[in-house]
MARTOR-127303 format. One record per residue: residue in three letters; x, y, z of N, C-alpha, C in turn; residue number from 1. Coordinates in Angstrom, 3 decimals, padded with zeros to 6 digits, m for minus. Layout:
! residues N
   code     n_east    n_north       n_up    ca_east   ca_north      ca_up     c_east    c_north       c_up   pos
    ALA          X          Y          Z          X          Y          Z          X          Y          Z   NUM
...
! end
This chain:
! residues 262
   code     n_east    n_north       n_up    ca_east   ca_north      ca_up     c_east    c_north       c_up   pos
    UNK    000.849   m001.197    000.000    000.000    000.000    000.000    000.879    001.240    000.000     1
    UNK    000.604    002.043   m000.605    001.766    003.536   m000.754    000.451    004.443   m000.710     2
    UNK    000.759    005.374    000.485   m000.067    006.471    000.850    000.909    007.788    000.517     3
    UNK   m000.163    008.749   m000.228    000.684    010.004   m000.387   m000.551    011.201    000.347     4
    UNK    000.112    011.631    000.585   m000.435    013.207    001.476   m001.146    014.097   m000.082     5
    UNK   m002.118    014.593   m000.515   m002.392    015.432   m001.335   m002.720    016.772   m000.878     6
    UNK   m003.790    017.020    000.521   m003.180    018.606    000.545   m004.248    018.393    002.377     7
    UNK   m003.857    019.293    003.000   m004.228    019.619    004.035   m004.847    021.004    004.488     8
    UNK   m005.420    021.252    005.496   m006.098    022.444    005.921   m004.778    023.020    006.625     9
    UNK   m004.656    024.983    007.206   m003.865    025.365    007.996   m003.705    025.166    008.960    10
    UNK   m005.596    024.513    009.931   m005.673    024.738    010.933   m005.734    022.686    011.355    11
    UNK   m005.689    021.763    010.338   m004.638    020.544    010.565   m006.259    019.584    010.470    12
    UNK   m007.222    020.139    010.311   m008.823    019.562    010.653   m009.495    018.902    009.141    13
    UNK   m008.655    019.459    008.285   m008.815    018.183    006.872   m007.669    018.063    006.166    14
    UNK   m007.770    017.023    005.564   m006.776    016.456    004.872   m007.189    015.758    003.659    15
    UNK   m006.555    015.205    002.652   m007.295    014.697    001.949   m005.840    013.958    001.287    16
    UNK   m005.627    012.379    000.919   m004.628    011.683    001.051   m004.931    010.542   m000.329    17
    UNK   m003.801    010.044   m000.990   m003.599    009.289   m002.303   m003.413    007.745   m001.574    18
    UNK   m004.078    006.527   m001.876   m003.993    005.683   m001.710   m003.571    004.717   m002.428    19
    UNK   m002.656    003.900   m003.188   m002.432    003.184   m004.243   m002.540    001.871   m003.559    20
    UNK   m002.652    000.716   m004.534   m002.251   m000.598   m004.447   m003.035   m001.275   m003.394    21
    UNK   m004.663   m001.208   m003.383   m005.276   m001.760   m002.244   m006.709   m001.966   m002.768    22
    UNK   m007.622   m002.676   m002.315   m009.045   m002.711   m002.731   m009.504   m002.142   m002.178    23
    UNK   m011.176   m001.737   m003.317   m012.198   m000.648   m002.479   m012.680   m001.090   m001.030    24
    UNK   m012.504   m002.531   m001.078   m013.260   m003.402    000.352   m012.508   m002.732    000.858    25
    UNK   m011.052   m002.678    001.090   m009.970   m002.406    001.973   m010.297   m001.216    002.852    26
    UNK   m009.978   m000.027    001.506   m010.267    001.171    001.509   m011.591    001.690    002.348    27
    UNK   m012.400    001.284    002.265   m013.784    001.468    002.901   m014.030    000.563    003.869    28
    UNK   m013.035   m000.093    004.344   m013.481   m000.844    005.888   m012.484   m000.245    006.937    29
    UNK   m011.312    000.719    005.978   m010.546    001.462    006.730   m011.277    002.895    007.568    30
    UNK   m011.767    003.195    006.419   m013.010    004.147    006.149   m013.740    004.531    007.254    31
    UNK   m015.003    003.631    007.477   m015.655    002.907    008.384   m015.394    002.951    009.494    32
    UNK   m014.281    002.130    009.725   m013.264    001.798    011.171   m012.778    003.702    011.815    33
    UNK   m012.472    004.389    011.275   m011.906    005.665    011.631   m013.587    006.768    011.479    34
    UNK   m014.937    006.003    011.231   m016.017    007.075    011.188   m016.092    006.198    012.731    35
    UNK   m016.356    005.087    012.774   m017.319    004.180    013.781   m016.918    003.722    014.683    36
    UNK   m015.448    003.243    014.652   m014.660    002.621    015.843   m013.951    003.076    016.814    37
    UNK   m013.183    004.001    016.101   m012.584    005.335    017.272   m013.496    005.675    018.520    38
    UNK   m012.368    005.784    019.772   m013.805    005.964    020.336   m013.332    007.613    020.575    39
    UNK   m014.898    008.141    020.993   m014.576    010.137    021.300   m015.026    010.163    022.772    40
    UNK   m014.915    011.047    023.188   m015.435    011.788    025.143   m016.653    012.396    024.546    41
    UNK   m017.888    011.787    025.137   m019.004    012.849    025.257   m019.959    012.581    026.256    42
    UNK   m020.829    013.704    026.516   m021.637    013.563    027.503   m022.844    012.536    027.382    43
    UNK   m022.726    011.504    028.487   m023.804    010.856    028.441   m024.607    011.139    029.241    44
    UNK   m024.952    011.815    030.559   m026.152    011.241    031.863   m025.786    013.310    032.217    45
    UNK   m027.138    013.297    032.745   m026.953    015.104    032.714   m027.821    014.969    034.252    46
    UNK   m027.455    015.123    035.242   m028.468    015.133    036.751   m028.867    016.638    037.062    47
    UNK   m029.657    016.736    036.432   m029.848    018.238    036.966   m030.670    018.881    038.231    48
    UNK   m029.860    019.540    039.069   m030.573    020.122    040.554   m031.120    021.587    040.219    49
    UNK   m031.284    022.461    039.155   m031.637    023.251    038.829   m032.172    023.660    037.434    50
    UNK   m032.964    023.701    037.038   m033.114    024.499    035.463   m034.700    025.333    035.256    51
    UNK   m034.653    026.310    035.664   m035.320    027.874    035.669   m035.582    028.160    034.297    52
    UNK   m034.682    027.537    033.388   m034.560    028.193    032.383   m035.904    027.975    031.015    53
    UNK   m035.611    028.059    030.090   m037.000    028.224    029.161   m036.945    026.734    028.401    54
    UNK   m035.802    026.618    027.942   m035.428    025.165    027.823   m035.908    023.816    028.909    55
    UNK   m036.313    023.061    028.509   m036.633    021.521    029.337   m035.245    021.171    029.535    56
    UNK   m035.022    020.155    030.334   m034.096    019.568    031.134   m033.703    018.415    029.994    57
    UNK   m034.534    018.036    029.102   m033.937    017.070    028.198   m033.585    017.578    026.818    58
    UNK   m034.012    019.012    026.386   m033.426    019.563    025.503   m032.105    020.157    025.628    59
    UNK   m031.585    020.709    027.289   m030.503    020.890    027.582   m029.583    019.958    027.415    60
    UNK   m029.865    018.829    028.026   m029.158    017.718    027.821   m028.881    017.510    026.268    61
    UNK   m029.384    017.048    025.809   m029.587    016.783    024.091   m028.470    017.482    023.709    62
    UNK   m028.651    019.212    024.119   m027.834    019.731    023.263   m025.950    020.092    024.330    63
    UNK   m025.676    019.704    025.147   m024.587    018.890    026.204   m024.000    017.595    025.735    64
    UNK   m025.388    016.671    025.135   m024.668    015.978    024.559   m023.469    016.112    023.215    65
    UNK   m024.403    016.853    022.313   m023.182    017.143    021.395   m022.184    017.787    021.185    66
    UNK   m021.843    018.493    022.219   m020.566    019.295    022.501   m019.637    018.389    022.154    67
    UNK   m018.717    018.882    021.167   m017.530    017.888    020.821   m016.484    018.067    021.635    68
    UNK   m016.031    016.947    022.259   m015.011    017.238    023.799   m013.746    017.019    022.862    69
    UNK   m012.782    017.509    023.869   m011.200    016.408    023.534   m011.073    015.555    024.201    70
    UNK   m010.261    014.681    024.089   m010.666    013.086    023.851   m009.341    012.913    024.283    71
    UNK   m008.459    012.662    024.675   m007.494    011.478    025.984   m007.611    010.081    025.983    72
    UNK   m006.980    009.103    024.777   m007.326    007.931    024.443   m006.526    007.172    025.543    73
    UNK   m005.065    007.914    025.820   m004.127    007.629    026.814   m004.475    007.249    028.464    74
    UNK   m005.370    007.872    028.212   m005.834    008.476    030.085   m007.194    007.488    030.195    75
    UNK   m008.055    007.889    028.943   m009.271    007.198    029.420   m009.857    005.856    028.537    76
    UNK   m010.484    005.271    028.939   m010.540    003.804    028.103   m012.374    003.530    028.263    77
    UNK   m012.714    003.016    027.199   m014.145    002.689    026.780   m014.749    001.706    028.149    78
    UNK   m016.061    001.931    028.379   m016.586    001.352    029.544   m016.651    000.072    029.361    79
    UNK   m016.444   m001.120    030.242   m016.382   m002.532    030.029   m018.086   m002.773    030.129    80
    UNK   m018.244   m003.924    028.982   m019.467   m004.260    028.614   m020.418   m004.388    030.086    81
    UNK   m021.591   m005.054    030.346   m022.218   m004.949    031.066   m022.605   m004.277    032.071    82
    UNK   m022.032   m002.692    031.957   m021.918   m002.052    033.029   m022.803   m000.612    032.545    83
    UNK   m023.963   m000.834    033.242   m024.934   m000.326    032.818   m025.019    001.663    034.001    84
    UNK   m024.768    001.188    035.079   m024.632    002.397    036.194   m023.173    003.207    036.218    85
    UNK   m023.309    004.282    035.416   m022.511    005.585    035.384   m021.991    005.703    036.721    86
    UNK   m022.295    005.325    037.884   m021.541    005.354    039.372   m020.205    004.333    039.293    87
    UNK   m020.700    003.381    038.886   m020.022    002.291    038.852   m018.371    002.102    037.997    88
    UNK   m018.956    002.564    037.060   m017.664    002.717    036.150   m016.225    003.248    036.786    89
    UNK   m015.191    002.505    036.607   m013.982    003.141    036.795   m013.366    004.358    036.241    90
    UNK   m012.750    004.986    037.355   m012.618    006.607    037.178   m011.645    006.406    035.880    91
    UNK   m011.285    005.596    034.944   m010.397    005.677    033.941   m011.538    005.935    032.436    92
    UNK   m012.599    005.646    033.417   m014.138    005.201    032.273   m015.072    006.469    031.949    93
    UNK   m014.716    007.829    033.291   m015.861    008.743    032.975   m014.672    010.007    033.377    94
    UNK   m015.633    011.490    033.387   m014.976    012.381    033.597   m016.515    013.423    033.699    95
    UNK   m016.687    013.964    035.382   m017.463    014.976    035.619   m017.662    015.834    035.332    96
    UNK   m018.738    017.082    034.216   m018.423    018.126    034.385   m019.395    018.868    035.218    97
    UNK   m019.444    019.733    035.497   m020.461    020.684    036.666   m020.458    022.161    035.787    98
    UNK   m021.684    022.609    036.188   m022.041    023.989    035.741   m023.256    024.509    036.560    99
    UNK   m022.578    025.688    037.300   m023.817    026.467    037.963   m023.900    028.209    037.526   100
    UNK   m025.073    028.501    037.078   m024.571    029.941    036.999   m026.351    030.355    036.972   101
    UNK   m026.780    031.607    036.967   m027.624    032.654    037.359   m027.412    033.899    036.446   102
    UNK   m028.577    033.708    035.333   m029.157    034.878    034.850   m029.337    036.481    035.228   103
    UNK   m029.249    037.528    034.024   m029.542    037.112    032.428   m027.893    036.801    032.282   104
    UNK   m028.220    036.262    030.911   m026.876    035.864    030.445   m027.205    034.672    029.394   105
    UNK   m026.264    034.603    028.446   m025.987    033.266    027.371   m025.380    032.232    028.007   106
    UNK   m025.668    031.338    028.435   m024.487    030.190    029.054   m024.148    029.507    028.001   107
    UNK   m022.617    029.577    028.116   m021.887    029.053    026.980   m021.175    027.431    027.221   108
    UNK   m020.270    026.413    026.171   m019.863    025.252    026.572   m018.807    026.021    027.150   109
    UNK   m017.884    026.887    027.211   m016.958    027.287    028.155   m017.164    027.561    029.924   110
    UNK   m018.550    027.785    029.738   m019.149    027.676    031.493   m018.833    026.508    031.981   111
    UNK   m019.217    024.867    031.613   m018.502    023.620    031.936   m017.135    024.041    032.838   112
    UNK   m017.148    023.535    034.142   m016.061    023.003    034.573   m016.038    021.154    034.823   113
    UNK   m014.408    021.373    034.458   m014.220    019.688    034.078   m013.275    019.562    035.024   114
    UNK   m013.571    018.410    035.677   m013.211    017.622    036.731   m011.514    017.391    035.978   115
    UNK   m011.023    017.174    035.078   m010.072    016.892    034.026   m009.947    017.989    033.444   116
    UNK   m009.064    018.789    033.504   m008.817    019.841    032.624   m008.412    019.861    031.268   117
    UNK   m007.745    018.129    030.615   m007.673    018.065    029.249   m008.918    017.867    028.906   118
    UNK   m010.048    017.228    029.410   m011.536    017.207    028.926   m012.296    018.247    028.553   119
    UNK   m012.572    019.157    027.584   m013.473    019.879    027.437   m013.840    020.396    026.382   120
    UNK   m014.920    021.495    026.156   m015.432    021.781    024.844   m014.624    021.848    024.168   121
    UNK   m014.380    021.646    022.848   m013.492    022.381    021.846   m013.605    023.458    020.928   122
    UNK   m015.228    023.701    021.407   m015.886    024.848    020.795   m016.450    025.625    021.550   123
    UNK   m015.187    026.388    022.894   m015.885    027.414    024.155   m017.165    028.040    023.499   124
    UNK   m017.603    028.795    022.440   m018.917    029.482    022.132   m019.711    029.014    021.740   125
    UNK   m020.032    027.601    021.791   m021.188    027.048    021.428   m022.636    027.504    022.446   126
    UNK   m023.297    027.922    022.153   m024.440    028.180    023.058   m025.302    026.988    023.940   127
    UNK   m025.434    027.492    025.086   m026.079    026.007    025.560   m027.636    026.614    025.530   128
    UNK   m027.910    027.517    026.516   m029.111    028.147    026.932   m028.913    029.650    027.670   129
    UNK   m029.917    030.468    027.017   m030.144    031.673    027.800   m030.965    032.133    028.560   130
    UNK   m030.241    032.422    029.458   m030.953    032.571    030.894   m031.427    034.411    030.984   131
    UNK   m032.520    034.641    031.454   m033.378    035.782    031.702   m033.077    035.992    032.950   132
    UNK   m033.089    036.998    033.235   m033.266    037.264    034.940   m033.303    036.965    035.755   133
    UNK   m032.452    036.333    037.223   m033.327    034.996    038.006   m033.224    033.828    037.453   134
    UNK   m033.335    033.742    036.587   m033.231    032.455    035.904   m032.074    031.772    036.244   135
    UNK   m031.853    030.286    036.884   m030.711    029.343    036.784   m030.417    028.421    036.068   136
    UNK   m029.635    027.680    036.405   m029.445    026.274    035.296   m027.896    025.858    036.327   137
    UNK   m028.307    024.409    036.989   m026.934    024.217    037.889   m027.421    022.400    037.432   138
    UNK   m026.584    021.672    037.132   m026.347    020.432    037.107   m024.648    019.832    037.198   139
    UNK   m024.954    018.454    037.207   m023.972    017.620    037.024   m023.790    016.632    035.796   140
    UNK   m022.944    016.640    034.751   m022.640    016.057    033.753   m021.365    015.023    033.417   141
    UNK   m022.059    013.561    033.335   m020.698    012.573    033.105   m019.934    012.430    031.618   142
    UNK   m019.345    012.237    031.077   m018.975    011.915    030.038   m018.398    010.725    030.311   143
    UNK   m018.048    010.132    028.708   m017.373    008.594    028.826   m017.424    008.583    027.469   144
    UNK   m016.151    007.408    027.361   m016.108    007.363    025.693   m016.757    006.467    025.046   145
    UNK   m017.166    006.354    024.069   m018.355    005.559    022.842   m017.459    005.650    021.807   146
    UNK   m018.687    005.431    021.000   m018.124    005.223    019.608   m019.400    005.251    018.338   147
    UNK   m019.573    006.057    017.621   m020.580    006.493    016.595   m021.306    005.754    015.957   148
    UNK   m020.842    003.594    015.969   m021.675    002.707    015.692   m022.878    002.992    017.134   149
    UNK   m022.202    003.421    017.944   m023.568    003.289    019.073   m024.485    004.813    019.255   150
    UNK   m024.145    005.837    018.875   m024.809    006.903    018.935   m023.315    008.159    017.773   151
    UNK   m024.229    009.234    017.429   m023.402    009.727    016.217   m022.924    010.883    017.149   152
    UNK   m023.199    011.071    018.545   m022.658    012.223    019.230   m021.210    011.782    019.498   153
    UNK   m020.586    010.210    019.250   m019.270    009.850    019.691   m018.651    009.707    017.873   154
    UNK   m019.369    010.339    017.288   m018.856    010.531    016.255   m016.983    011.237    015.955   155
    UNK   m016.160    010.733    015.066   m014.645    011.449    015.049   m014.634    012.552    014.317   156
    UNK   m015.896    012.217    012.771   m015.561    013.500    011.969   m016.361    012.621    011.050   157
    UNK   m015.712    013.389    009.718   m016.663    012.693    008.166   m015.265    012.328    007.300   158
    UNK   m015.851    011.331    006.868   m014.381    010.621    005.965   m015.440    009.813    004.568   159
    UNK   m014.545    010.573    003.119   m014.968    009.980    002.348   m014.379    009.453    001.060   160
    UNK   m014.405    008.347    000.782   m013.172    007.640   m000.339   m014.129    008.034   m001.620   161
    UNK   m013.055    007.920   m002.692   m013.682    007.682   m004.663   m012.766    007.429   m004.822   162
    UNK   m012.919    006.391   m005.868   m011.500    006.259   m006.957   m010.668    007.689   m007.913   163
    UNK   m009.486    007.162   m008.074   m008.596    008.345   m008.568   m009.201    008.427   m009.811   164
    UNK   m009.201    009.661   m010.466   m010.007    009.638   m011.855   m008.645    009.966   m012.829   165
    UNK   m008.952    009.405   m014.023   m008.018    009.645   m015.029   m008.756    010.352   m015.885   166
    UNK   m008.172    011.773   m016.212   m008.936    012.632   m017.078   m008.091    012.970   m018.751   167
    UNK   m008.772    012.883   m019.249   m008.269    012.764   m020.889   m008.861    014.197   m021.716   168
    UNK   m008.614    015.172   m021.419   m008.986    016.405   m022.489   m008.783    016.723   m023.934   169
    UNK   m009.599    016.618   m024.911   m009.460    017.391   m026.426   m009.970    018.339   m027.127   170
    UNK   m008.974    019.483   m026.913   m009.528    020.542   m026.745   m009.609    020.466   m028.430   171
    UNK   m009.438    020.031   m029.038   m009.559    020.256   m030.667   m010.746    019.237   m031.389   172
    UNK   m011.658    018.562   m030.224   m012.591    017.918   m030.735   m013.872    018.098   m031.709   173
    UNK   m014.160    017.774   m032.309   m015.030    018.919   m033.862   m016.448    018.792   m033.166   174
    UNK   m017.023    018.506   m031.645   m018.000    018.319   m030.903   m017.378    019.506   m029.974   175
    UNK   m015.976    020.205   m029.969   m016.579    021.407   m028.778   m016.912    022.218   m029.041   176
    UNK   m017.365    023.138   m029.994   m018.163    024.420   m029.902   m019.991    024.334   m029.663   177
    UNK   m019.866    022.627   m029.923   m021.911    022.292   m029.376   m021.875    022.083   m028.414   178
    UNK   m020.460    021.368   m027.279   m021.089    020.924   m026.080   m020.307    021.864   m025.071   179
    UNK   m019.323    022.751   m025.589   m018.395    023.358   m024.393   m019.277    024.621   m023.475   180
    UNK   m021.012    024.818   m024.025   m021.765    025.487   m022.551   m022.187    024.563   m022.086   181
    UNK   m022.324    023.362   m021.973   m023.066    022.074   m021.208   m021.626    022.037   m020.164   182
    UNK   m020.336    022.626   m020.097   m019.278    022.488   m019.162   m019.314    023.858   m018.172   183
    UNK   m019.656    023.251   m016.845   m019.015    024.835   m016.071   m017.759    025.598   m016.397   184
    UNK   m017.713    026.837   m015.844   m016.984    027.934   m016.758   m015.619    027.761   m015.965   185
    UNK   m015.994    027.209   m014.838   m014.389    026.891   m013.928   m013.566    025.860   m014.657   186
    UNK   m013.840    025.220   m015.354   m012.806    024.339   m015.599   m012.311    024.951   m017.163   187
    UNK   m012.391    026.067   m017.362   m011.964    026.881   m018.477   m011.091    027.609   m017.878   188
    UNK   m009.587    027.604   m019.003   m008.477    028.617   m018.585   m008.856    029.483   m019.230   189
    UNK   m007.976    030.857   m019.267   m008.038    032.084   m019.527   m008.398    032.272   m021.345   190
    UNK   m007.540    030.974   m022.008   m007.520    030.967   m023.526   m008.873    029.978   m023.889   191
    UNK   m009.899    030.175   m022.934   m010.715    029.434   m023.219   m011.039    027.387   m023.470   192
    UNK   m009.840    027.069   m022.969   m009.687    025.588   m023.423   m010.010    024.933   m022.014   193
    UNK   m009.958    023.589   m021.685   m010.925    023.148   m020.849   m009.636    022.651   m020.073   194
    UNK   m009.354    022.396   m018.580   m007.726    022.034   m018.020   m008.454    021.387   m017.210   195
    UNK   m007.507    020.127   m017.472   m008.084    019.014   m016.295   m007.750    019.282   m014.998   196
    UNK   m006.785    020.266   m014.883   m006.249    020.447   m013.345   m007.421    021.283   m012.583   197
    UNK   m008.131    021.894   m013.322   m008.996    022.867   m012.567   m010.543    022.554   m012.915   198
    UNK   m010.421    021.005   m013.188   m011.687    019.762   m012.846   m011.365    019.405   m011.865   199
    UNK   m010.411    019.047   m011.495   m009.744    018.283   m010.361   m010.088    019.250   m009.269   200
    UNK   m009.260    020.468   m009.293   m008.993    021.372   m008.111   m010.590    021.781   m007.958   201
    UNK   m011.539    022.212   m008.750   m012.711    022.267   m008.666   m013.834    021.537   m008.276   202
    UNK   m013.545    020.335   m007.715   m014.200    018.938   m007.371   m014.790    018.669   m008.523   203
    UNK   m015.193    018.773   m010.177   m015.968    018.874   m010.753   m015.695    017.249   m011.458   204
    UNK   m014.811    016.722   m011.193   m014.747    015.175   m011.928   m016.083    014.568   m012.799   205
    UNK   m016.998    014.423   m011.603   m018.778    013.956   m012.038   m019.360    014.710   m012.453   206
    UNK   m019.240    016.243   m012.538   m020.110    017.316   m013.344   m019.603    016.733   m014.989   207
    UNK   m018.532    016.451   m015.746   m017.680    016.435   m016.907   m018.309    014.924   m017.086   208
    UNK   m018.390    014.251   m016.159   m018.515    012.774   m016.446   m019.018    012.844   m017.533   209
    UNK   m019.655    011.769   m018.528   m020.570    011.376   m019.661   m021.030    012.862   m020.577   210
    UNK   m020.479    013.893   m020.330   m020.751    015.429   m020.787   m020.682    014.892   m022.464   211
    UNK   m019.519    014.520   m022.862   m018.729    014.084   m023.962   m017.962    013.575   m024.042   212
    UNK   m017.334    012.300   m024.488   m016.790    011.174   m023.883   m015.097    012.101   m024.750   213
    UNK   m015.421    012.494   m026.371   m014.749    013.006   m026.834   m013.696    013.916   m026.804   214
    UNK   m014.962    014.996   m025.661   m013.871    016.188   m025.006   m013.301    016.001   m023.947   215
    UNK   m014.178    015.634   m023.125   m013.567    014.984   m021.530   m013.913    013.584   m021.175   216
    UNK   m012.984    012.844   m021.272   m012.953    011.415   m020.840   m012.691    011.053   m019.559   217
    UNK   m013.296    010.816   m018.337   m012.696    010.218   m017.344   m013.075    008.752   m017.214   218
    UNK   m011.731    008.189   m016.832   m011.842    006.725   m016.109   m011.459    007.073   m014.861   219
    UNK   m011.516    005.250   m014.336   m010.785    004.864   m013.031   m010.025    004.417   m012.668   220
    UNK   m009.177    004.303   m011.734   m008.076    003.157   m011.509   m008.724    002.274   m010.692   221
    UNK   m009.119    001.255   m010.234   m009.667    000.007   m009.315   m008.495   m000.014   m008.057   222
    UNK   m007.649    000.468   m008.375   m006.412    000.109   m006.928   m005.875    001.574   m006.707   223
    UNK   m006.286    002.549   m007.198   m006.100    003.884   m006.445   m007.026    004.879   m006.118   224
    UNK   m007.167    004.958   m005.009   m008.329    005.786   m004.390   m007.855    007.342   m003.664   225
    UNK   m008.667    008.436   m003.801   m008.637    009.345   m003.000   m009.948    009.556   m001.285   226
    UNK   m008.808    009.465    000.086   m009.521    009.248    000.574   m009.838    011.382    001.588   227
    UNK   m010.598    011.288    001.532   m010.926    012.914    002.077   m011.283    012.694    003.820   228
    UNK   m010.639    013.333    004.560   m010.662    013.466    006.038   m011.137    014.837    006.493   229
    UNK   m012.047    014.742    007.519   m012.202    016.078    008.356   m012.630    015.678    009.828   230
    UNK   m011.978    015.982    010.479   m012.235    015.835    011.872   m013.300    017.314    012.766   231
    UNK   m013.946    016.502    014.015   m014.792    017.576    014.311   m014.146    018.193    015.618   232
    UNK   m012.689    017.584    016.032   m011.908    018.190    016.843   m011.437    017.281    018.156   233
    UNK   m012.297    016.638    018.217   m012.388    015.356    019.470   m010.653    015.248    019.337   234
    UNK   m010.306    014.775    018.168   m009.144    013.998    018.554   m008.503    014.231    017.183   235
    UNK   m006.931    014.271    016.706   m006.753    015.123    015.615   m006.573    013.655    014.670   236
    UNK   m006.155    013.767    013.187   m006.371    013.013    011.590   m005.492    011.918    012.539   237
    UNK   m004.361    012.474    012.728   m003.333    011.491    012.858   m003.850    010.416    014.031   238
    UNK   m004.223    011.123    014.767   m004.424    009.661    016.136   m005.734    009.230    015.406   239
    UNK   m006.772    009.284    014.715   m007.918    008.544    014.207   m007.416    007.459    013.290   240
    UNK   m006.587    008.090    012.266   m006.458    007.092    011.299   m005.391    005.687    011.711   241
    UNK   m004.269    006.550    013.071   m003.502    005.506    013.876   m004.336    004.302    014.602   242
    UNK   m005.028    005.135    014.972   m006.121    004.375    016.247   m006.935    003.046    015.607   243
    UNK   m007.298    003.715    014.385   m008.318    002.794    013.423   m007.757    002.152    012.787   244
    UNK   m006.095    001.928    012.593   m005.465    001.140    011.736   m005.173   m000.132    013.106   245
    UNK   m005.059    000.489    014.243   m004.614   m000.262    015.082   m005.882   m001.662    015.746   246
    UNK   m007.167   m001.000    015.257   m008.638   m001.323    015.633   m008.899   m002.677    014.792   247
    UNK   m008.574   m002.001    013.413   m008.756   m003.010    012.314   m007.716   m004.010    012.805   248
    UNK   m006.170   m003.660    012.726   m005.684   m005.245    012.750   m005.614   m006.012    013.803   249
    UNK   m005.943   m005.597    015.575   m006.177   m006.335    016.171   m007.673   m006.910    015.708   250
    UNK   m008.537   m006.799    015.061   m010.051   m007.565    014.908   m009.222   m008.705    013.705   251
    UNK   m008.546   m008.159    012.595   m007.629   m009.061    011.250   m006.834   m010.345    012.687   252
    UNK   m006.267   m010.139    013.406   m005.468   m010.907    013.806   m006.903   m012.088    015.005   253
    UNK   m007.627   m011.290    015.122   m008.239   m012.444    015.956   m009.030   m013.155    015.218   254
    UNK   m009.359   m012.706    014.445   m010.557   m013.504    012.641   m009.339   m014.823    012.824   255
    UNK   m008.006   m014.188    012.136   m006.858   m014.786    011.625   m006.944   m016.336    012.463   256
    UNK   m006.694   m016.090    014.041   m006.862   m017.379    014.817   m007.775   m017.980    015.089   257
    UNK   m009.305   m017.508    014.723   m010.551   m017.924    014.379   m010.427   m019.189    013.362   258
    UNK   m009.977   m018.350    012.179   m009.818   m019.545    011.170   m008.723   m020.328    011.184   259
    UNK   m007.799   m019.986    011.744   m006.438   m021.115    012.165   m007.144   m022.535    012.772   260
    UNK   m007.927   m021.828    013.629   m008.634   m023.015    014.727   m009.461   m023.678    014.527   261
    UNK   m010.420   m023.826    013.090   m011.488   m024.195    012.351   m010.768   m025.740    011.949   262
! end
């Protein structure tokens, strides 16, 4: 497998990467494994001793739940099966947060105090609820890590594969002056001719598809894929796609002695 880097964001939250020499199964169970298996920190159980506010106690929650936390794969570890009571769990399993405060005012995810100081919003201005006058809002909030096959609030981010396209341009085809307005105007250079680089850079691959096989031809390669990454902050490209490579081959190695043992 030969992975190449194709281009990244400034702020490190997408990426988008060349895959050669592997199948689509491959490719898309890698895929998969880094949307679904990773696990993230989020709020599960919300006890609330106060809420004045205009909001219900389960719409607050709801929206507590999706606060995208940072995530400490090092420190904290997924709850062991059958363990249904949030008390119970080992302190390696949850992380408290608390919030008390008294109106008027916006209460923001930066109001959260975390029992863990690497635990917390990653988006201080997200709005939770606004409080009027008098108005309170004081609870207690657990978090624990999941994973997005079980709810999409333990979601990592959005990840999406296509095959590499091979694009074939003729700009001298005796069919372009009938079909070259059926082409968006972006993938036209300055001298008017059609540049595959700025199909590409334009996402426009499938707009050109079947347009004219004549002027713009794209195929596929079957063993090279482009795979596109964006994370929602929980935890950054590199530890997801580590984490999920590491996910997949311990499950490959226990299949492996599954069928050894058959």
């Amino acid at each position: 497998m030969d992975m190449t880097l194709i281009d990244k964001s400034k702020n490190g939250t997408k990426a988008s990467v060349r895959i050669k020499g592997v199948t689509y199964a491959y490719v898309n169970a890698l895929r998969r494994y880094m949307m679904d298996e990773v696990p993230t920190m989020a709020i599960e159980t919300v006890e609330f001793k106060q809420n004045s506010s205009i909001l219900y106690d389960e719409i607050v929650a709801h929206r507590l739940g999706l606060l995208v936390l940072n995530t400490d794969l090092k420190s904290y570890e997924l709850p062991p099966e059958g363990v249904k009571d949030l008390e119970d769990l080992p302190a390696k399993c949850r992380v408290q947060m608390t919030l008390k405060t008294k109106g008027p005012g916006m209460v923001y995810a930066s109001d959260l105090k975390s029992k863990d100081p690497k635990i917390k919003p990653i988006h201080p201005k997200t709005p939770i609820v606004k409080l009027l006058k008098d108005q309170e809002v004081e609870f207690v909030a657990t978090a624990i890590l999941g994973t997005a096959k079980e709810h999409a609030k333990w979601s990592t981010g959005l990840f999406i594969h296509s095959f590499v396209p091979k694009i074939t341009v003729n700009n001298r085809s005796s069919h372009f002056e009938a079909f070259k307005n059926k082409y968006s105007s972006k993938i036209f250079d300055k001298n008017g001719k059609i540049d595959k680089n700025l199909i590409i850079d334009n996402d426009l691959v499938d707009a050109v598809d079947g347009v004219n096989d004549d002027i713009v031809k794209v195929e596929y390669d079957e063993h090279a894929f482009i795979l596109r990454m964006e994370t929602w902050g929980a935890l950054s490209l590199q530890d997801i796609a580590t984490t999920a490579m590491d996910i997949f081959n311990q499950e490959l190695d226990a299949f492996d002695k599954i069928v050894k043992a058959l």
